[in-house]
N, C-alpha and C positions, 0 to 999 in steps of 0.2 A: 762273199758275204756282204760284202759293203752293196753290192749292187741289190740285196734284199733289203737290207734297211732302207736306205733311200729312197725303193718300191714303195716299200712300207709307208715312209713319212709321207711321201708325198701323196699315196691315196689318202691317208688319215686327215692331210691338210687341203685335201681336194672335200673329203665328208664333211671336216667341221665350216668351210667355206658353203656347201650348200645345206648344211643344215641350218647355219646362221640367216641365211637368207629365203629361207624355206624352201627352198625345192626336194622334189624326191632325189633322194642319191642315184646317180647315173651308172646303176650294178642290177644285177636281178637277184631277186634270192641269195641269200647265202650259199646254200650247200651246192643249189642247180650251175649259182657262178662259179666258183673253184670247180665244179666238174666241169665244166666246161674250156676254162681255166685251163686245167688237165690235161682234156682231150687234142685243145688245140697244142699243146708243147708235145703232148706224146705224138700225136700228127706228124707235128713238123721234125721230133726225134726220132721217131719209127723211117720216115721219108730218108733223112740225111746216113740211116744205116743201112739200108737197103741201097741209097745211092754211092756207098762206098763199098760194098759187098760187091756190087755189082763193077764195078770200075778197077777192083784187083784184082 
């Protein structure tokens, strides 16, 4: 849990750092980023259970 908050803050204080300074925030889309987000941990989740399936 600690290691989501800290995610958390530190993009939050990543956005208000470039909104302050005007640049576009460096994320795509809402929904398109979190799926992506997604895809890449199920990725690397689905990877690491198949590579233990496979190894017992």
């Amino acid at each position: 849990m600690k290691e989501i908050a800290l995610a958390l803050l530190s993009g939050m204080a990543v956005g208000v750092i470039f909104k302050l300074i005007r640049l576009p925030i460096p994320a795509p889309p809402v929904l398109a980023g979190v799926a992506g987000i997604f895809g890449v941990w199920l990725g690397a989740y689905g990877v690491t259970v198949l590579m233990e399936k496979l190894t017992n």
